[in-house]
C-alpha positions in Angstrom: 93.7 21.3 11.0 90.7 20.7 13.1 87.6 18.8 12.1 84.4 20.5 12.4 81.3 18.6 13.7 78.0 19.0 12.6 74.4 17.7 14.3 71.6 19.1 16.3 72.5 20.0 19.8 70.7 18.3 23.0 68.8 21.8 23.2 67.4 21.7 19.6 66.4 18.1 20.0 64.8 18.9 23.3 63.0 22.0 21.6 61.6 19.4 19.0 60.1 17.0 21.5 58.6 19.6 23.2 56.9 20.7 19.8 55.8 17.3 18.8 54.4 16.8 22.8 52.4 20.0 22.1 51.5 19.1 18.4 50.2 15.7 19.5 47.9 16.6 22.7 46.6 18.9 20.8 45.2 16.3 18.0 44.7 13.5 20.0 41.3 15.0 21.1 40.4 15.5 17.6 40.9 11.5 16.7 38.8 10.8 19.9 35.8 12.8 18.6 35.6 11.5 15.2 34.7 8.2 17.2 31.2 9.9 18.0 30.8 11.3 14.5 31.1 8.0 12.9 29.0 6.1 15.2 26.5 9.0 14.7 26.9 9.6 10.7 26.4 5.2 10.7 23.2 5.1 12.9 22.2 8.4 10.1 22.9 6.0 6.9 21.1 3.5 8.1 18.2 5.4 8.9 18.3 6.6 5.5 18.5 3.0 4.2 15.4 2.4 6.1 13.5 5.3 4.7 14.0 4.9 1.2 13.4 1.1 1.6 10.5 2.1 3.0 9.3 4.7 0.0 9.9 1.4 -2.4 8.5 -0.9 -0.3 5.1 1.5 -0.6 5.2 2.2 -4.2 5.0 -1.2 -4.8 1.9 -1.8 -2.6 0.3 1.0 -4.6 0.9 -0.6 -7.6 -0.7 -3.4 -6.4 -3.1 -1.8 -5.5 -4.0 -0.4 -8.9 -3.9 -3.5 -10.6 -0.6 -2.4 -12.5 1.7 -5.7 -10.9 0.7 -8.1 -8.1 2.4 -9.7 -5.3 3.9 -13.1 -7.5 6.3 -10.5 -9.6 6.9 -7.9 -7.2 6.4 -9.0 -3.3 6.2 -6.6 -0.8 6.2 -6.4 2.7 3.6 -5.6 5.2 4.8 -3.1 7.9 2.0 -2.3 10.7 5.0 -1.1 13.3 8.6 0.9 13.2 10.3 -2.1 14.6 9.0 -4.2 11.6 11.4 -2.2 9.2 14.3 -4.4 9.6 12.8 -6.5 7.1 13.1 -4.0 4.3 17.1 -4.0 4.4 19.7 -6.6 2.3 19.6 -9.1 4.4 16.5 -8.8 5.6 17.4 -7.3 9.2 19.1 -4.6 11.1 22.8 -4.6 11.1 23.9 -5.8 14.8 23.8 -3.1 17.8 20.9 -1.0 16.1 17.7 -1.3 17.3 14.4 0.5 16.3 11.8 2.1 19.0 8.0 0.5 18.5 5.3 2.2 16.7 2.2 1.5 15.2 1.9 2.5 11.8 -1.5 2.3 10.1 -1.6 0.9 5.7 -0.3 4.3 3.2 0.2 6.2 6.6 3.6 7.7 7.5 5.5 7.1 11.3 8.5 8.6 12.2 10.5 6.3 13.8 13.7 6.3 16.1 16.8 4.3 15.2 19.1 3.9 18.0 23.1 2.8 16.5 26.3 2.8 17.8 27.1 4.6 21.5 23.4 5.2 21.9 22.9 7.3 18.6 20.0 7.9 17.5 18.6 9.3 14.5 15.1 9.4 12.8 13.1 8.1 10.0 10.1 8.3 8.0 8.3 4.6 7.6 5.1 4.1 5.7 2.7 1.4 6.4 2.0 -1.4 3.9 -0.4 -4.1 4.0 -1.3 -7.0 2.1 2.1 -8.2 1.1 4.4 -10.2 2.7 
């Protein structure tokens, strides 16, 4: 009696290669874009950060304002310019390789501002001015 072998032949093997070569140029370029994305969908979170920091930040001026609080129980800060806006975050500044463009922003009034993140993204946000706090 004669033993039969079993296994993949060099031509099947080769087939698979050639299908996994194809299958994996194809995605590669894929992986490499989500690089931008994130970098973009980061600089976008922490605009938004900023923004509602910002709406808080103002709410409580206007309750100072009115007499309702004062500055001893709930400080705020005072934000004349975009690039001041740093301030309103956890620790108190911009996370590392973001900056944020200059403008003046007048007490109650709203800026939009420019954050610039990660690979030169940018993204924008609303600001409003405070006074009198901080």
């Amino acid at each position: 009696m004669s033993k039969q072998q079993s296994g993949f032949t060099l031509i099947e093997l080769i087939a698979v290669i050639v299908i996994l070569g194809i299958l994996a140029a194809t995605a590669v370029p894929k992986f490499v874009n989500m690089q931008t994305e994130a970098a973009l969908a980061a600089t976008k979170g922490v605009a938004g950060s900023l923004e509602s920091a910002s709406a808080l930040n103002s709410a409580v001026d206007v309750a100072v304002a009115a007499g309702l609080t004062d500055t001893t129980n709930d400080p705020f800060y005072n934000i004349a310019n975009c690039s001041g806006a740093g301030v309103l975050l956890q620790n108190g500044a911009l996370p590392a390789g973001y900056s944020i463009a200059s403008l003046a922003v007048a007490d109650r009034a709203n800026a939009t501002c420019t954050l610039t993140g990660p690979s030169s993204q940018t993204a924008t946000f609303v600001v409003i001015g405070a006074a009198g706090g901080l």
